[in-house]
PAMAR-74662 format. One line per 10 residues: number of its first residue (from 0); their letters; for each residue x, y, z of N, C-alpha, C. Coordinates in steps of 0.05 Angstrom, whole numbers. Each point is the difference from the previous one (the first is absolute). Last residue first. Layout:
BEGIN
NUM	a	X,Y,Z,X,Y,Z,X,Y,Z ~ ...;
//
This chain:
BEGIN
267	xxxxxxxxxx	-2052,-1612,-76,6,-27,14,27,-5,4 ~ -34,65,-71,5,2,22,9,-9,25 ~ -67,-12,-81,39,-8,-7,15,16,19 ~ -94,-4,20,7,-31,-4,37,-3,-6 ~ -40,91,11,-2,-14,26,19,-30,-7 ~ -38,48,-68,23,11,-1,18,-7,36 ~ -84,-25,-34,21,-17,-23,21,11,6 ~ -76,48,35,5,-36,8,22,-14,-16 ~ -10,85,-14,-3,12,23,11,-39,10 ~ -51,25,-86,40,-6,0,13,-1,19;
257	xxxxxxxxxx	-92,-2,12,1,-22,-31,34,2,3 ~ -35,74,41,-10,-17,8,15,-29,-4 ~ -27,75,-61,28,3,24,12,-14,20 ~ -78,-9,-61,25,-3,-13,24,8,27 ~ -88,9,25,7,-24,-7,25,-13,-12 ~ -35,97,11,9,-8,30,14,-40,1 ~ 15,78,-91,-21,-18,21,7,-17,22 ~ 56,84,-41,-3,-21,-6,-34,-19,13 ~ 70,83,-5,-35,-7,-15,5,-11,-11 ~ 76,35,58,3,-32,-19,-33,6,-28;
247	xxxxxxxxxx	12,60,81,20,-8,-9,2,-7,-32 ~ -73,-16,66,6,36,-6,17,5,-17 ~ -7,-91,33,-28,12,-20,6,20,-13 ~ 56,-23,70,7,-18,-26,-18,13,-21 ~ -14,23,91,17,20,-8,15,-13,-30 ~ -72,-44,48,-5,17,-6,15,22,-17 ~ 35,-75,44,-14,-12,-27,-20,26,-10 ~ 101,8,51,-34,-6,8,-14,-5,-14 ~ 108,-23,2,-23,9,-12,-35,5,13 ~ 82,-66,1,10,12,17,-38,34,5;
237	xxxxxxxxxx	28,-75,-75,-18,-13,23,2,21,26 ~ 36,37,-87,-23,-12,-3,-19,-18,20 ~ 105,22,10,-24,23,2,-30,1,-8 ~ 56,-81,-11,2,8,23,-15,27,13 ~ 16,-29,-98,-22,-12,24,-1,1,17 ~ 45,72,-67,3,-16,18,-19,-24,21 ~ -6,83,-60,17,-20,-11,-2,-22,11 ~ -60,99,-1,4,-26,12,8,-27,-16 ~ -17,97,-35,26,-11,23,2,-17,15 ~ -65,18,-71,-14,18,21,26,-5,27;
227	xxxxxxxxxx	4,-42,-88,-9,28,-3,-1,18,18 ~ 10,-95,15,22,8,-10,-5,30,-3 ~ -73,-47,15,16,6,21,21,5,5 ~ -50,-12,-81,-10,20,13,11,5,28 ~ 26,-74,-61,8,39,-9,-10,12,18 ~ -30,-85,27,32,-2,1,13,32,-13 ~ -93,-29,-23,1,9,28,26,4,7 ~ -17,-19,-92,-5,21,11,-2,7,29 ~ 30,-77,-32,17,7,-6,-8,40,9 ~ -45,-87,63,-5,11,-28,29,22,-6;
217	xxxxxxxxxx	-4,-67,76,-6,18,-9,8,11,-19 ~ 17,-86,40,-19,-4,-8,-9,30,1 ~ 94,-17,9,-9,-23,-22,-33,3,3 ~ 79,65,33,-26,-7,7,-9,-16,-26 ~ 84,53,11,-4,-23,1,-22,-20,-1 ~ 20,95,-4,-3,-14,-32,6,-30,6 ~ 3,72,68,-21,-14,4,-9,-12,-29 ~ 100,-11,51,-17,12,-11,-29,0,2 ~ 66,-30,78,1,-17,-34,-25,22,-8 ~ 64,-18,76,-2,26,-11,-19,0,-27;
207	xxxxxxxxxx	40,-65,76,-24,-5,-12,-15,23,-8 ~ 86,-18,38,-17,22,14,-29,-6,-6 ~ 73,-56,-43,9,5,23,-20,13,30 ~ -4,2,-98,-9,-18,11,-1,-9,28 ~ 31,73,-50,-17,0,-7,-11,-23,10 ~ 84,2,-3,-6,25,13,-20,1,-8 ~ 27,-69,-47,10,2,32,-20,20,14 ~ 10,15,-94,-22,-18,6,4,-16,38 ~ 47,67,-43,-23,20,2,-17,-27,13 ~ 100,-19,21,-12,-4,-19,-23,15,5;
197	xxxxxxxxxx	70,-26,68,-13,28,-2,-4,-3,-32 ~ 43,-75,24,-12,6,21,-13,25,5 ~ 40,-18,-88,-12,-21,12,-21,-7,19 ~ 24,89,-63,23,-22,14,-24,-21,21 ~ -41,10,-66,26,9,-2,0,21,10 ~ -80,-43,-38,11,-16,20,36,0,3 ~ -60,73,-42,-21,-23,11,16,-27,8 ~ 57,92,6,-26,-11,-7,-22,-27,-1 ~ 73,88,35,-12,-14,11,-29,-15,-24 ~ 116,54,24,-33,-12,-23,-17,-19,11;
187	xxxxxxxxxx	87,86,14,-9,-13,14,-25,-24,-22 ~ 94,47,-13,-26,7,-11,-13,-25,15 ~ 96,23,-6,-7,5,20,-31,3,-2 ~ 72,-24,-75,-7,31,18,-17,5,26 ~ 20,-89,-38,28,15,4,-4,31,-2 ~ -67,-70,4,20,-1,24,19,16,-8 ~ -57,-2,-60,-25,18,22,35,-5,23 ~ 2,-43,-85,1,40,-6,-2,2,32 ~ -17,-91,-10,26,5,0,2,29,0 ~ -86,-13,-10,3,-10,20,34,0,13;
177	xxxxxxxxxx	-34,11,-100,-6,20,29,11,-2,17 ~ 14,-75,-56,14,29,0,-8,23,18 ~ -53,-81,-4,21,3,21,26,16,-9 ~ -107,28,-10,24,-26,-1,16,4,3 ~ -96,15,58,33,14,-22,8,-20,-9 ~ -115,-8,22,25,-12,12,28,21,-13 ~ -102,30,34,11,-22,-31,31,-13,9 ~ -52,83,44,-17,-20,-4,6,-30,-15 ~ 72,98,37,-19,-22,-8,-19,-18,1 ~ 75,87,25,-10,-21,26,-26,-9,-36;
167	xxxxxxxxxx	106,47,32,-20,-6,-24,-18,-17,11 ~ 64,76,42,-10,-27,4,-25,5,-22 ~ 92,59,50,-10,-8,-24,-22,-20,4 ~ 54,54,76,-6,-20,-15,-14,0,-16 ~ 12,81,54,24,-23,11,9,-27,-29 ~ -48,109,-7,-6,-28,5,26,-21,1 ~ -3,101,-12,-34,1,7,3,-34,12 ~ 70,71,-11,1,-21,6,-28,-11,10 ~ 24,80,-75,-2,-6,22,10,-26,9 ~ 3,27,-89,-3,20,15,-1,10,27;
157	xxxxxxxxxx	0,-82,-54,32,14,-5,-10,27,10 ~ -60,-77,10,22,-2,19,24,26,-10 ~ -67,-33,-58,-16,16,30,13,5,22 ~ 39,-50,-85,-10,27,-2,-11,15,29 ~ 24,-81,6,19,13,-10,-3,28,10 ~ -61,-58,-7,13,-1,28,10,14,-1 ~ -22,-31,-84,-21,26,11,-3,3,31 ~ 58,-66,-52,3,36,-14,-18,10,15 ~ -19,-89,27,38,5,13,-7,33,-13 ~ -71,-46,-38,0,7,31,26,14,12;
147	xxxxxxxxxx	4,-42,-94,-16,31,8,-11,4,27 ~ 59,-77,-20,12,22,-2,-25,28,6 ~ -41,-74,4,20,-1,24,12,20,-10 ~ -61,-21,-64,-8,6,29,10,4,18 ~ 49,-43,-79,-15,28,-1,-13,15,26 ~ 23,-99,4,21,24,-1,-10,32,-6 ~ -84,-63,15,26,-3,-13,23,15,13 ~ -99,-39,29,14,23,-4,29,-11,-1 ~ -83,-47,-37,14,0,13,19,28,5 ~ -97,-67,-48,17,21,-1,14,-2,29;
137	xxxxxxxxxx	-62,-61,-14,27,-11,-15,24,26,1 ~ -121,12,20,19,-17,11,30,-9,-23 ~ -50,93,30,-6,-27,-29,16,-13,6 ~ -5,89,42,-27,-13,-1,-5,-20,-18 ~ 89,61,58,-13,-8,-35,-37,-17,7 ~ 80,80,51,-24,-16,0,-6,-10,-30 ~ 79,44,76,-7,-7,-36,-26,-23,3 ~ 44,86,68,-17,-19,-10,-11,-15,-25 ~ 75,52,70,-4,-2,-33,-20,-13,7 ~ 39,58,88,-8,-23,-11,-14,2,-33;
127	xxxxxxxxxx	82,41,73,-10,9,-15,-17,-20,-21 ~ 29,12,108,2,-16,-24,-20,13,-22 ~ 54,11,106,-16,10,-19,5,-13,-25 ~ 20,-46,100,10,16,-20,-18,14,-21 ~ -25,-44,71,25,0,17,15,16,-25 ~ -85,6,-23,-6,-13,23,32,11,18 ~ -59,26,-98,11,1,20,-3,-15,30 ~ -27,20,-114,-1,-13,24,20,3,16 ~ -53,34,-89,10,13,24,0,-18,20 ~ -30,-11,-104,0,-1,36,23,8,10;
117	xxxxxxxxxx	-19,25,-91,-25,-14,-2,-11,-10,26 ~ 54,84,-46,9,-20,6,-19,-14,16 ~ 14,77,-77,-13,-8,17,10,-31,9 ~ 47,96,-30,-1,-30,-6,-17,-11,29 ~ 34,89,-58,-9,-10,18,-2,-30,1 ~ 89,64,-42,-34,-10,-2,-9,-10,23 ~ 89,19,-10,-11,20,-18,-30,-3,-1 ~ 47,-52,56,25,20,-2,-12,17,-17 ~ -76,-46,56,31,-4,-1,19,18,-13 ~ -89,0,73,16,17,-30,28,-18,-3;
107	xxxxxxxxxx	-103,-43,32,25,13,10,14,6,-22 ~ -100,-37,27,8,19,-17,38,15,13 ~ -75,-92,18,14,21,13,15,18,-13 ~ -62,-92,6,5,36,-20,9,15,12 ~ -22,-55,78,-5,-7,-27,2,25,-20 ~ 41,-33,111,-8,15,-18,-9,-6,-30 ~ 22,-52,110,-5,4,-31,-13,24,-14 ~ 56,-52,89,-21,15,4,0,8,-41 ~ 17,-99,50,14,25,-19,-29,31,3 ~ -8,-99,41,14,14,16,17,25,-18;
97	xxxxxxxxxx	-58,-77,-21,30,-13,-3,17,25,16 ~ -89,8,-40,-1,-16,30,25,-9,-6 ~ -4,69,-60,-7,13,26,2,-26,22 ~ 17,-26,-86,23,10,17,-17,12,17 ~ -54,-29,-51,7,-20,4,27,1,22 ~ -48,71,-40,-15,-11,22,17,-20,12 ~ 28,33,-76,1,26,15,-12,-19,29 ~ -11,-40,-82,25,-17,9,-1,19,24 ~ -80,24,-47,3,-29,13,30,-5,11 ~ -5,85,-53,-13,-2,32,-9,-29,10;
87	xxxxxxxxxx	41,-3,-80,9,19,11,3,4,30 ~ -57,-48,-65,11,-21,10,32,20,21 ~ -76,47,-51,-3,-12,24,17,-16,18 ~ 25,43,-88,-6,20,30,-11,-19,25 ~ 30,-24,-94,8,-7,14,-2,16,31 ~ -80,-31,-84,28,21,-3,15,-11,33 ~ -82,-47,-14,16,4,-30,22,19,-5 ~ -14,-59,83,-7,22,-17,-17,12,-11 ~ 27,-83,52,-7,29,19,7,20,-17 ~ 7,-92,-20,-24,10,-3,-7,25,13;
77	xxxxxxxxxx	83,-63,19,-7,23,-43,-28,7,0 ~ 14,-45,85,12,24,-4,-1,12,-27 ~ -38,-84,11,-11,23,17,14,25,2 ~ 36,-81,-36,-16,26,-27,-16,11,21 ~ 50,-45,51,30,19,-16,-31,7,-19 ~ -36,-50,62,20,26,15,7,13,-24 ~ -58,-83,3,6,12,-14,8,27,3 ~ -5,-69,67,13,-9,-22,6,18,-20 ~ -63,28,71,34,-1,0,13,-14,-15 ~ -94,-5,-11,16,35,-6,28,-3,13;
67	xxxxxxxxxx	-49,-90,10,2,9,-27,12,32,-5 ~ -16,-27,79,23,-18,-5,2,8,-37 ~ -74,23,51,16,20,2,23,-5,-8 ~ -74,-41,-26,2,22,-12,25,10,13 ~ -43,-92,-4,16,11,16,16,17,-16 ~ -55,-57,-49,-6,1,26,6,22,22 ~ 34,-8,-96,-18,7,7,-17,7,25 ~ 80,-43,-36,6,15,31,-34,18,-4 ~ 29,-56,-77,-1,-17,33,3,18,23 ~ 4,36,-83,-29,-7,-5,-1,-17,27;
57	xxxxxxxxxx	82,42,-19,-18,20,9,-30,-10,5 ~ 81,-43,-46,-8,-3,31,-17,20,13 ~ 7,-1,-92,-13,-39,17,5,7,31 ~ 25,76,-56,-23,-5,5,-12,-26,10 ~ 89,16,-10,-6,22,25,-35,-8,-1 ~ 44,-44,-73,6,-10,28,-13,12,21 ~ -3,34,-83,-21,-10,3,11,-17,22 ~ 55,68,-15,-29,13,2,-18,-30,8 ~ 89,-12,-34,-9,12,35,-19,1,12 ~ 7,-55,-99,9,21,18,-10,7,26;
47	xxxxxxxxxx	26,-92,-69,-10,22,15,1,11,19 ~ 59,-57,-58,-15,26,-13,-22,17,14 ~ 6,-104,4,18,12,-7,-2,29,-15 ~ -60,-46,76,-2,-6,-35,28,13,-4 ~ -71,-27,99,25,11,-17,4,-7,-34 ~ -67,-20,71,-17,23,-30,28,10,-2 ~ 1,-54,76,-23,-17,-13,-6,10,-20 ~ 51,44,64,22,-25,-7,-21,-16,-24 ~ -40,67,56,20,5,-28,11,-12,-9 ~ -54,-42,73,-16,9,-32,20,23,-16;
37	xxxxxxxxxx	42,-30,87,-8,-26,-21,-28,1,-27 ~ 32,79,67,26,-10,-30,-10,-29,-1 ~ -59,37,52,1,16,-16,27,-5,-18 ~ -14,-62,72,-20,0,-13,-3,20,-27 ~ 71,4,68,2,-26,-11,-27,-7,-25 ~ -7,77,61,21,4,-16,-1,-26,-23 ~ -56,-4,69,-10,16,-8,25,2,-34 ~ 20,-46,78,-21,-22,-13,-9,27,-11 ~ 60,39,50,15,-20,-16,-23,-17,-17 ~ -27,95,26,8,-18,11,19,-16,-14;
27	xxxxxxxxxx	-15,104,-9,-9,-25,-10,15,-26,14 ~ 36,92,-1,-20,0,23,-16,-29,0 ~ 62,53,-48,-23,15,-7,-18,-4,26 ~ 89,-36,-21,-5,16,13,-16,16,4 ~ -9,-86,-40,9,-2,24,12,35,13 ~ -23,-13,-96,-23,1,25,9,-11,28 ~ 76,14,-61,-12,32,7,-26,-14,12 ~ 53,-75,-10,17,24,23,-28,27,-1 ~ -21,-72,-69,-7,-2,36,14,15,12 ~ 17,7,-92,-32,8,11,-5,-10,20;
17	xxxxxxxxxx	88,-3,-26,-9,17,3,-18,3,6 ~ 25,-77,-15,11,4,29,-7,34,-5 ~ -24,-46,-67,-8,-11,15,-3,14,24 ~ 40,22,-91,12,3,20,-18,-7,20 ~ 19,-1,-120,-22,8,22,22,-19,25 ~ 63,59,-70,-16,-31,-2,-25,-3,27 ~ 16,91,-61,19,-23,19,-20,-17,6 ~ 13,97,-82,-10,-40,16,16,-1,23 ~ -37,97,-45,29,-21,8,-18,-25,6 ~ -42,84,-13,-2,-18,-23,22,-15,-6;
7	xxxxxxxx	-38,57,73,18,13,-15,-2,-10,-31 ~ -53,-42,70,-15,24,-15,29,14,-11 ~ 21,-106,7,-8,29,19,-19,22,-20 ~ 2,-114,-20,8,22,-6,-12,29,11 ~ 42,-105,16,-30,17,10,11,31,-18 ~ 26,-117,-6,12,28,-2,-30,20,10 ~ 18,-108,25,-11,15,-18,18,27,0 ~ 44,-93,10,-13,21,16,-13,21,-18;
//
């Protein structure tokens, strides 16, 4: 069996049954699927990487753009940077349709200092939310990440009773030290496919929450500019008056347009 080597720069052996489960949840048919792993299956070599898998199958979903941006979910999300503010207010949204009323930056005193805290979520309990955002695929939030969420609960907590729960919320996957850290103080985590049935990638699919760094046929500059101008979300992008996009966004009536349709298609 071949070996594939991850963007971390781990091997495992190539997995068939992976690249049809994720385009089968992308949306891709069975004669669609079957077709796109019988040309990877056709340029396997020992030693190669992710990257160029992701790209064979990216060249068969040409056709069908929208199937193609849900496959690529997880670097659609590392792309909502270069710093971690957006992907901030992207998860902020993600809990608003999940029924959390939400705060961002929220400046609270802990025992000697201020401390900015990144969400404010509340529903049946108050939660004090971390956001670890990376933008490169292999990276992971560690143990580290977890204890420094847990201290700065802490902290915001020893003056008052500002928050019920702790929660580390991610783009990337924990490992599973974290993850053990998180059950035995009570630290809530939500990341790209953990805990299972409430994973970012679940909960994001679920609602069809899906970024607008998904858009496979708009430009990298059009995608900043709607990012720039607070619109994350494709959903708010079709929701939108195309006038009030312009104003917004300056953007062209065509370009807007152009993502307006694509953003419909992965929608469906």
């Amino acid at each position: 069996m071949v070996d594939v080597v991850k963007f971390s720069g781990e091997k495992e052996k190539f997995n068939p049954n992976k690249i049809l489960k994720t385009l089968k949840r992308a949306g891709a048919s069975r004669e669609q699927s079957r077709r796109i792993l019988k040309d990877v299956e056709s340029s396997l070599k020992d030693g190669i990487t992710t990257k160029e898998i992701l790209d064979r199958v990216f060249s068969g979903l040409r056709e069908t753009p929208g199937i193609a941006a849900k496959y690529d979910l997880k670097r659609a999300l590392m792309a909502l940077g270069p710093g971690g503010y957006t992907f901030e207010k992207y998860f902020a949204e993600v809990l608003k349709h999940y029924g959390y009323e939400v705060k961002i930056n929220q400046l609270i005193k802990g025992k000697r200092i201020m401390q900015e805290v990144d969400v404010v979520a509340k529903k049946d309990s108050t939660y004090m939310v971390e956001c670890k955002y990376y933008n490169y695929p292999g990276n992971y939030a560690s143990t580290k990440e977890a204890m420094y969420t847990y201290a700065r609960f802490l902290d915001t907590n020893s003056r008052m009773h500002n928050f019920d729960f702790p929660w580390l919320a991610t783009n990337t996957k924990c490992s599973w030290s974290a993850i053990e850290y998180s059950k035995g103080v009570g630290l809530k985590i939500t990341s790209w496919k953990y805990p299972a049935k409430e994973s970012l990638q679940r909960l994001v699919e679920a609602k069809k929450l899906y970024p607008v760094t998904v858009l496979k046929t708009a430009s990298k500059f059009v995608k900043q500019r709607l990012l720039d101008s607070g619109i994350i979300m494709i959903n708010t992008l079709m929701e939108m008056d195309i006038s009030e996009l312009r104003r917004k966004a300056n953007l062209s009536e065509s370009e807007l347009k152009k993502a307006i349709l694509e953003a419909r298609q992965i929608s469906v």
